[in-house]
C-alpha positions as CSV (number, residue, x, y, z in Angstrom):
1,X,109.2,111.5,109.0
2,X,111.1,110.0,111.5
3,X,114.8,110.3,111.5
4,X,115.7,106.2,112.0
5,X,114.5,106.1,107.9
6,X,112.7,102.8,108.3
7,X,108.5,101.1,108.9
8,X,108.4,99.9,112.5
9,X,108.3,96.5,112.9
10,X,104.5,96.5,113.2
11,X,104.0,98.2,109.6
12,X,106.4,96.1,108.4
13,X,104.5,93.1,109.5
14,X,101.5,94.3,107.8
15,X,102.9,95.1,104.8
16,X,104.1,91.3,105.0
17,X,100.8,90.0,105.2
18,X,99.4,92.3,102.2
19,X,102.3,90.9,99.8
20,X,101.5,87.6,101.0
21,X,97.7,87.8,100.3
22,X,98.9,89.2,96.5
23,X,101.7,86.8,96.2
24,X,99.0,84.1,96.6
25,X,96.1,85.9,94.4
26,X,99.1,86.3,91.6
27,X,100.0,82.7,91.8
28,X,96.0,81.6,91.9
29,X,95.9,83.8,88.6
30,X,99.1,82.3,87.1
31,X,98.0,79.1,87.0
32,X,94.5,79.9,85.9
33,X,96.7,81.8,83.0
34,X,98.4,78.5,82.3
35,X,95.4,76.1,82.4
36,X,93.8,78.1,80.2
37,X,96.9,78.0,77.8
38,X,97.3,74.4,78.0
39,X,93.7,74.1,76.8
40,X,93.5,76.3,73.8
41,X,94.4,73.9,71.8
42,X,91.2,72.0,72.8
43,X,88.1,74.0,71.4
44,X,86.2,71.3,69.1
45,X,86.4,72.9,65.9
46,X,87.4,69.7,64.3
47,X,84.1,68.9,62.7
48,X,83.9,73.0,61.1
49,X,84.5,74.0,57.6
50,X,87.9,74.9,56.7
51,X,87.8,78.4,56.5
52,X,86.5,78.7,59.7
53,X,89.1,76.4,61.2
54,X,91.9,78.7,59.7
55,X,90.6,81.5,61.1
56,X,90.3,79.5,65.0
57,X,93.9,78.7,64.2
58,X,94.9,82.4,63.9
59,X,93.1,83.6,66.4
60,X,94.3,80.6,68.9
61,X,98.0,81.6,68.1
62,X,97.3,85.2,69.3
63,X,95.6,83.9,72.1
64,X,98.4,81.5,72.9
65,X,100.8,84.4,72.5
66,X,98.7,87.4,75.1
67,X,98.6,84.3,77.7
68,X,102.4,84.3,77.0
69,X,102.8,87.9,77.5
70,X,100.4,87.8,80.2
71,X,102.3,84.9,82.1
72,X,105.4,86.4,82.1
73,X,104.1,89.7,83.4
74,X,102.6,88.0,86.6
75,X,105.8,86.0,87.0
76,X,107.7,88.9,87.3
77,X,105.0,90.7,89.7
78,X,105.5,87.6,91.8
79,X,109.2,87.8,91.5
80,X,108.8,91.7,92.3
81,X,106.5,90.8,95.3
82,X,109.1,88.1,96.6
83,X,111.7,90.8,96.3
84,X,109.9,93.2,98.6
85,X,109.6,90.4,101.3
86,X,113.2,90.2,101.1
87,X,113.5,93.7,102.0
88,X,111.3,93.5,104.9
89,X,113.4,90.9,106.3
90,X,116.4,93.1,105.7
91,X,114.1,96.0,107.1
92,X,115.2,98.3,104.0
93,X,111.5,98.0,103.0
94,X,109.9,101.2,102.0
95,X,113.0,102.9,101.4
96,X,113.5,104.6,98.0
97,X,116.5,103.4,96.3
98,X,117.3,106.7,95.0
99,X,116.2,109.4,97.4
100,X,116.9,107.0,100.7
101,X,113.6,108.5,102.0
102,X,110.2,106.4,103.1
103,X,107.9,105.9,100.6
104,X,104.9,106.9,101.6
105,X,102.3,103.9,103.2
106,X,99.5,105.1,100.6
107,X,102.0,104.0,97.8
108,X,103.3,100.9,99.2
109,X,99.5,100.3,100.1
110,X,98.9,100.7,96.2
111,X,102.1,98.8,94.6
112,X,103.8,97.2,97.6
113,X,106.8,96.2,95.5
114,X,107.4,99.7,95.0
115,X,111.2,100.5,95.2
116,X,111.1,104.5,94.1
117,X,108.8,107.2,95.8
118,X,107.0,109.6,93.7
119,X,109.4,112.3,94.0
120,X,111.9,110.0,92.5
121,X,109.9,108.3,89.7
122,X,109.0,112.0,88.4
123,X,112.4,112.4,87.9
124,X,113.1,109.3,85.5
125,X,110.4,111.5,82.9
């Protein structure tokens, strides 16, 4: 581990371009989230018999409410990926908020907003 406690530039920048590529997949999904949301209400069980109509209803409001659930979620992965480009511009990217030591490449590879290493997160349990 080298002893300035920071990615070179270089990883840095390509850590940038991987958030960038899943800020703009997590946007792509977002909307696709939220076009689907704004057209559950449109399914054309109009002309159905009652019963069944109640039971689109129900099943339309839980619907409505997991695209909810899963909007906010990718809003806040965005907001989480955002973050992270923050900290490469303030080139405290990578560095464990608890520990002050690199997380490792493989991890930030896997969940690049990543803000504890490992060691760290095993000792929130």
């Amino acid at each position: 581990m080298d002893k300035t406690n920071h990615y070179s530039d270089e990883a840095l920048q390509e850590f940038r371009e991987l958030i960038e590529e899943k800020i703009a997949k997590a946007q792509n999904d977002l909307e696709l989230i939220r076009s689907a949301y704004m057209n559950d209400g449109n399914n054309g069980t109009d002309d159905t018999a009652p019963t069944f109509k109640a039971f689109e209803e129900g099943s339309e409001t839980m619907s409505k409410e997991a695209n909810t659930q899963l909007a906010i979620r990718q809003e806040k992965f965005i907001r989480d990926l955002k973050n992270a480009l923050i900290r490469i511009e303030n080139k405290t990217y990578g560095v464990c908020r608890v520990t002050g030591k690199l997380i490792s490449a493989e991890r930030l590879k896997l969940v690049p907003h990543a803000t504890l290493s490992i060691e760290a997160k095993n000792m929130q349990r």
